[in-house]
C-alpha positions in Angstrom: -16.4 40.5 -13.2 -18.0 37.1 -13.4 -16.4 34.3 -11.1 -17.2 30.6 -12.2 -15.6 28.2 -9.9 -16.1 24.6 -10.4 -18.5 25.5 -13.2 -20.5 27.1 -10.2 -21.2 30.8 -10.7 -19.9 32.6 -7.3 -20.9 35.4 -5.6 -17.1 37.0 -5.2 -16.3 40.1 -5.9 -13.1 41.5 -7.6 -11.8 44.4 -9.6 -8.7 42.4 -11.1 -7.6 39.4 -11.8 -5.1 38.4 -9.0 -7.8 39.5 -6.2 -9.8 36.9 -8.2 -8.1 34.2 -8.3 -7.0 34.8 -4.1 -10.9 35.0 -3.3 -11.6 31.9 -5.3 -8.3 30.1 -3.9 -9.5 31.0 -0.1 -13.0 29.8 -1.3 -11.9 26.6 -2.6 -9.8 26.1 0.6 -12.8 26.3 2.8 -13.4 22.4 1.4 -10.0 21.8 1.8 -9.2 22.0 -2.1 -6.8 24.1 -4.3 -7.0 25.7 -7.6 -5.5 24.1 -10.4 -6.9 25.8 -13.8 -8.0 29.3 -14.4 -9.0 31.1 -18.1 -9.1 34.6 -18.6 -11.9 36.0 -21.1 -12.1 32.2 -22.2 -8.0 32.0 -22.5 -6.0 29.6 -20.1 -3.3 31.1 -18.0 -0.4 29.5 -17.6 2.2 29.5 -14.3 4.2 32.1 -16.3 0.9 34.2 -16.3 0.3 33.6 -12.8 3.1 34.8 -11.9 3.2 37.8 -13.7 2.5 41.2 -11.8 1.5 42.7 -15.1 -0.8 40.1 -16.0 -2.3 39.9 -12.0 -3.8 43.6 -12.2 -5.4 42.6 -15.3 -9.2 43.4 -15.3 -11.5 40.7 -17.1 -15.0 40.2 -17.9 -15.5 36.2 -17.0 -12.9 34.1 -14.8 -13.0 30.5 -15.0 -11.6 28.2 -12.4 -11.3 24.2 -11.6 -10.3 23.1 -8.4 -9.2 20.0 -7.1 -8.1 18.1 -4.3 -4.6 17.8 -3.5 -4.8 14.2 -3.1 -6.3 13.7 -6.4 -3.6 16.1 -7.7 -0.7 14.0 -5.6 -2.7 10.6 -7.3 -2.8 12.1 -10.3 1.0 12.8 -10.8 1.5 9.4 -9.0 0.0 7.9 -12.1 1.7 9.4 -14.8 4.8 9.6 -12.7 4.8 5.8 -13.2 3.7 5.7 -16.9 7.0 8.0 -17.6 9.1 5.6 -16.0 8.4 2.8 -17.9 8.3 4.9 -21.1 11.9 5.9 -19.7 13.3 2.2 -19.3 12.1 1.4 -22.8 14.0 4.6 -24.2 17.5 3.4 -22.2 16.4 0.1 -23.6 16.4 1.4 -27.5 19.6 3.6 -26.3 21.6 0.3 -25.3 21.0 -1.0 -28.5 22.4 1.6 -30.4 25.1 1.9 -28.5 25.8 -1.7 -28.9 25.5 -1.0 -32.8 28.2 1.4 -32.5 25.2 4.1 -33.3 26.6 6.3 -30.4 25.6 9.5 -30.8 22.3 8.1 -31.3 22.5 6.2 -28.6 23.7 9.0 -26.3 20.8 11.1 -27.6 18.1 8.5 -26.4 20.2 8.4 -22.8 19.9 11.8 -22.4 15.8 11.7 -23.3 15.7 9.1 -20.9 17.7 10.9 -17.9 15.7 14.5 -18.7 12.4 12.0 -17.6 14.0 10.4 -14.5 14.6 14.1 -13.5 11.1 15.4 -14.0 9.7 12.1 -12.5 12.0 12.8 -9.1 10.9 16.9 -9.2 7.1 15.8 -9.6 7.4 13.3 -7.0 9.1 15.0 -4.5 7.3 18.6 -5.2 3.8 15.9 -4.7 5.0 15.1 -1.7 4.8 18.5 -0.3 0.8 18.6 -0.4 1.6 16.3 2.9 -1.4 14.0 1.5 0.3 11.4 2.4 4.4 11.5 4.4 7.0 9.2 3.5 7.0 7.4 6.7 2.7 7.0 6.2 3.8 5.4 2.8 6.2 2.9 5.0 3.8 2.2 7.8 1.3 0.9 5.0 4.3 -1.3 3.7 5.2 0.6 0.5 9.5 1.0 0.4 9.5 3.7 -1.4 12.7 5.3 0.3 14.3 1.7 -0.5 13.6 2.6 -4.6 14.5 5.5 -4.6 17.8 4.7 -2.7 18.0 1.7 -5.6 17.5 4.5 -7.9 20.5 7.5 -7.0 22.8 4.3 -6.7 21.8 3.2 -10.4 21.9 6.7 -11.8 25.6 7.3 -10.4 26.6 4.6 -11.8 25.5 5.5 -15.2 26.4 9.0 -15.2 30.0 7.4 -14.1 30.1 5.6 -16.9 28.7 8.4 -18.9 32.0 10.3 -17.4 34.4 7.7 -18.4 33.2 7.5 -21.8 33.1 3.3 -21.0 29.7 2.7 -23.4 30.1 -0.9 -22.7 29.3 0.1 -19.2 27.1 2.4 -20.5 25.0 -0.4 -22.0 25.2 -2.9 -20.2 23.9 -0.6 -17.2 21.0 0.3 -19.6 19.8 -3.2 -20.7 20.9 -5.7 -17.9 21.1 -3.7 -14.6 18.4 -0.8 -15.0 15.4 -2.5 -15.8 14.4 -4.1 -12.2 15.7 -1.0 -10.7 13.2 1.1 -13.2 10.0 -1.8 -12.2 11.2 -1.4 -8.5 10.9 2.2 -8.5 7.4 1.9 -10.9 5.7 -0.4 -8.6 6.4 1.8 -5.6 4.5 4.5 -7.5 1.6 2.9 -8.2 1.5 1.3 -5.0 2.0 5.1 -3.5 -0.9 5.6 -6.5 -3.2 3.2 -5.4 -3.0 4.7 -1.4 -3.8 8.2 -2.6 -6.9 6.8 -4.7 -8.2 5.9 -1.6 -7.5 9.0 0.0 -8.7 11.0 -2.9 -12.0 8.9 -2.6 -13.0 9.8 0.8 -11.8 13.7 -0.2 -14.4 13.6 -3.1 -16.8 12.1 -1.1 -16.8 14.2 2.1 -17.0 17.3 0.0 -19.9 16.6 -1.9 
């Protein structure tokens, strides 16, 4: 079985394909990096493939990995984290005005696009912050209030999903086009500030290692 991590032909040695990709993971380690892509006979796995017993005692002739540093991952999801954010705010923004149209199951359908985003922001975020790149109190020390946004953040989101409850969709908007837009560039500019720090982490990472 061939073994390319990195685009690097390796010398490991495995019979299947889970004992490949734990030789090449403890490999990748050694440099203080993870492994974040892997094909199969020139086929990408998935996580659902990965995690599949059946699919880990698979035999293969090539196995291609990528590796990368977790603070390139944790900058990397920093970045887009804050792209969906604002693509979020603009999609309560369009829902308000439906809403104020009287469009409201339009409207409610936008909301709930937006709200699926703020949740899959706050999983990737918080899942990002287990690499332990960088710790939330490292991210107050260098003067970024993160905790403070996303404090400003629950607050806001109760107060929509209260609304949401109530059925009020004059709340409803008015949350989504006066109140939620300097909560949503509060919480954005803590992310790319958070962003910005990892860069420079992620710099040194790439640096040391080559």
């Amino acid at each position: 079985m061939r073994i390319v991590l990195d685009d690097r032909e390796t010398t490991l040695l495995a019979d299947t394909v889970g004992v490949a990709l734990k030789e090449a993971a403890t490999l990748a380690g050694k440099s203080g990096r993870m492994i974040v892509e892997i094909e199969v006979d020139g086929i990408a796995w998935c996580e659902e493939d990965l995690a599949s017993p059946e699919h880990a005692k698979r035999q293969a002739s090539e196995i291609r990995l990528a590796s990368a540093h977790p603070a390139e991952l944790l900058r990397d999801t920093l970045t887009h984290a804050t792209e969906a954010v604002l693509n979020a705010e603009q999609i309560q923004r369009d829902a308000a005005k439906l809403l104020q149209a009287n469009r409201e199951s339009e409207g409610m359908q936008q909301l709930l696009e937006a709200l699926s985003i703020w949740n899959a922001v706050q999983s990737a975020v918080s899942q990002g912050f287990d690499l332990r790149v960088l710790t939330r109190d490292e991210a107050r020390a260098a003067g970024i209030d993160f905790d403070g946004a996303v404090s400003e953040l629950d607050a806001r989101l109760r107060s929509l999903r209260d609304a949401m409850q109530s059925k009020d969709t004059t709340a409803v908007s008015d949350c989504l086009m006066y109140e939620f837009p300097a909560t949503a560039r509060r919480f954005a500019e803590a992310l790319a500030a958070l962003a910005l720090a990892v860069s420079g982490i992620a710099a040194k990472a790439t640096a040391s290692s080559k």
